[in-house]
C-alpha positions as CSV (number, residue, x, y, z in Angstrom):
1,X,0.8,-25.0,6.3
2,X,1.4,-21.7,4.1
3,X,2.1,-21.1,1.1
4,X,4.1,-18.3,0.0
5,X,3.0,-16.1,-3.4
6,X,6.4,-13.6,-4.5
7,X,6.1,-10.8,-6.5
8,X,8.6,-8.0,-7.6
9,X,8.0,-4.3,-8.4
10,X,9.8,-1.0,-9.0
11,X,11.3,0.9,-5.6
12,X,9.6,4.2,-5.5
13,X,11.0,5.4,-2.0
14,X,13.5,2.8,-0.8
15,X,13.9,1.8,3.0
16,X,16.3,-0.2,5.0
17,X,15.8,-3.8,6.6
18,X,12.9,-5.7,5.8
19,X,9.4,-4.4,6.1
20,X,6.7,-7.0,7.5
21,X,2.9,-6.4,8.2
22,X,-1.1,-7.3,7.9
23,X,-1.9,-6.3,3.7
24,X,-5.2,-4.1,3.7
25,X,-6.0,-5.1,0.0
26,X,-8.5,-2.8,-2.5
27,X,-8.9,-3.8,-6.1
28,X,-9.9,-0.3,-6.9
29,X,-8.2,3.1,-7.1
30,X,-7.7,5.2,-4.2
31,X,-8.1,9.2,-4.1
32,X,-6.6,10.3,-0.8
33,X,-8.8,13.4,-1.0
34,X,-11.9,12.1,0.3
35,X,-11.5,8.7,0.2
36,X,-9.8,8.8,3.7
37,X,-10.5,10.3,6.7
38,X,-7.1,12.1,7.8
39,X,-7.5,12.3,11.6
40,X,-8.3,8.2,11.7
41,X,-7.1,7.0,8.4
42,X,-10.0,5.3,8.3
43,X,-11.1,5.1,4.5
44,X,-14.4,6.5,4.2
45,X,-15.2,6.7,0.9
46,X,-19.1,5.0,0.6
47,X,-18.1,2.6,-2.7
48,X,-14.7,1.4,-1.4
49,X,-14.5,-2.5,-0.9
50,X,-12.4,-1.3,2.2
51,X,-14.5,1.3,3.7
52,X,-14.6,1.7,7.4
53,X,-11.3,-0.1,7.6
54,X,-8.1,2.1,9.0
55,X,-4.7,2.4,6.8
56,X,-2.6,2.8,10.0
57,X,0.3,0.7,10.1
58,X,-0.8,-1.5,7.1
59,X,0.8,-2.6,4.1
60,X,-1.3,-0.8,1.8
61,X,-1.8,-3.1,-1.8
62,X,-4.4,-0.6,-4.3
63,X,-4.6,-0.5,-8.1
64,X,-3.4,3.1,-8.0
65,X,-4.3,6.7,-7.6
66,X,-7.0,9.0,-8.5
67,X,-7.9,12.1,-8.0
68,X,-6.8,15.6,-6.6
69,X,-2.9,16.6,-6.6
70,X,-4.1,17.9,-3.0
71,X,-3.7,13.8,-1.8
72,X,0.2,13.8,-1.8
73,X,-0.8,16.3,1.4
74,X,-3.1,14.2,2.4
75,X,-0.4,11.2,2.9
76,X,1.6,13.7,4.4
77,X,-1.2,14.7,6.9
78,X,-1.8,11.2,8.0
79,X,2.4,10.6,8.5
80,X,2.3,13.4,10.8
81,X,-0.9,12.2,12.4
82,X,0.6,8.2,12.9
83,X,-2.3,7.2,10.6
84,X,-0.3,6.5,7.7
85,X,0.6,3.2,5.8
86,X,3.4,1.5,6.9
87,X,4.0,0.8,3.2
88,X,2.6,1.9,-0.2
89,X,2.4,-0.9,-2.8
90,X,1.0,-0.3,-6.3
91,X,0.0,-1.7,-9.6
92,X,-0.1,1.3,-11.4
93,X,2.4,4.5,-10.6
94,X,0.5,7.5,-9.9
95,X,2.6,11.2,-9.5
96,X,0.3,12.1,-6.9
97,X,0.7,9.0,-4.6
98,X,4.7,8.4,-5.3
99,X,5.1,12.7,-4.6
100,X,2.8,11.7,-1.3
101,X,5.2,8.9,-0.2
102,X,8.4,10.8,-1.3
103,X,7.1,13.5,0.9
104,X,6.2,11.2,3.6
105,X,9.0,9.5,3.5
106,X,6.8,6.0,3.5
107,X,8.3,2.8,1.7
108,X,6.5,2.3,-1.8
109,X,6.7,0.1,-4.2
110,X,5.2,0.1,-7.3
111,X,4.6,-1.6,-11.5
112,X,3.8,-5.0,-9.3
113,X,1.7,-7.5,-11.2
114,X,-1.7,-6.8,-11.5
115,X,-2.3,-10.6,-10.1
116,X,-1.4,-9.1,-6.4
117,X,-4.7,-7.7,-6.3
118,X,-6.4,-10.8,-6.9
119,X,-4.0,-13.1,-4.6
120,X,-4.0,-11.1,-1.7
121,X,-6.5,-10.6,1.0
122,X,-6.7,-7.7,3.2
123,X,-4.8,-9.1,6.7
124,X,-2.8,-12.1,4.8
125,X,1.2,-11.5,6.0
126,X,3.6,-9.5,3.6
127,X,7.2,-8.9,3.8
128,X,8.9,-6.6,1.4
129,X,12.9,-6.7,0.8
130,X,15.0,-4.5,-1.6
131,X,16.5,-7.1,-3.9
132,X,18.7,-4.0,-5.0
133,X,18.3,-0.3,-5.4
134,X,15.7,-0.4,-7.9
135,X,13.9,-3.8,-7.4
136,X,11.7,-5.2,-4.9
137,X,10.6,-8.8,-3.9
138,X,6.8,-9.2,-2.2
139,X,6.2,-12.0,-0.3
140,X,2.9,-12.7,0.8
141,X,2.2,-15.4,3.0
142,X,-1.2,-17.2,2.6
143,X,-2.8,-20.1,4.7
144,X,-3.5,-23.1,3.1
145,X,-5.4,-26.0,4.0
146,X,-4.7,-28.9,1.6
């Protein structure tokens, strides 16, 4: 059985359809400048809880941004590379990560409850639908063994 956990947040760069994918999940902030390894994706940064893990084609769930303006090029880079998230969700709303996936043209959503951090495991299933220009619904789909 599953059990489903929903959460809504604000549309930073909207998309069409429905986007679905494996959540790669980090309870701390994320500087793109050094923290990830452009050519792979592959974070790299020593204290991350998601070191040596790739952002490619995940549903990326993070507290927010830190660092260097220089990481909204970074999230460019990895676009252009195919290393790039296939979707930017956040707690907090950082101008260098929203400029990053404005840029990049990668879905984000963002000002979702802090409790996402400490619901979702990295690889749980997440679907994300516009619920209307400004508003988006998080579904994240958990196992559960009763």
């Amino acid at each position: 059985m599953k059990r489903i956990l929903e959460y809504t947040g604000e549309i930073i760069t909207p998309w069409s359809g429905v986007l679905r994918g494996k959540a790669l999940v980090s309870k701390q902030k994320i500087s793109f400048l050094g923290d990830i390894d452009i050519k792979t994706g592959v974070i790299v940064d020593p204290k991350s809880d998601i070191r040596g893990i790739s952002v490619r084609g995940k549903i990326l769930i993070f507290r927010g941004g830190r660092g260097s303006t220089v990481g909204a090029s970074i999230i460019y880079g990895l676009k252009k590379r195919g290393n790039s998230p296939l979707a930017i969700i956040t707690v907090e709303t950082d101008p260098v990560v929203v400029a990053g996936a404005i840029f990049s043209e990668i879905p984000m959503v963002s000002k979702v409850s802090e409790e996402i951090l400490m619901t979702t495991n990295t690889n749980d299933f997440v679907e994300i639908l516009s619920l209307d220009s400004k508003r988006a619904l998080i579904k994240v789909f958990k196992k559960w063994n009763p």
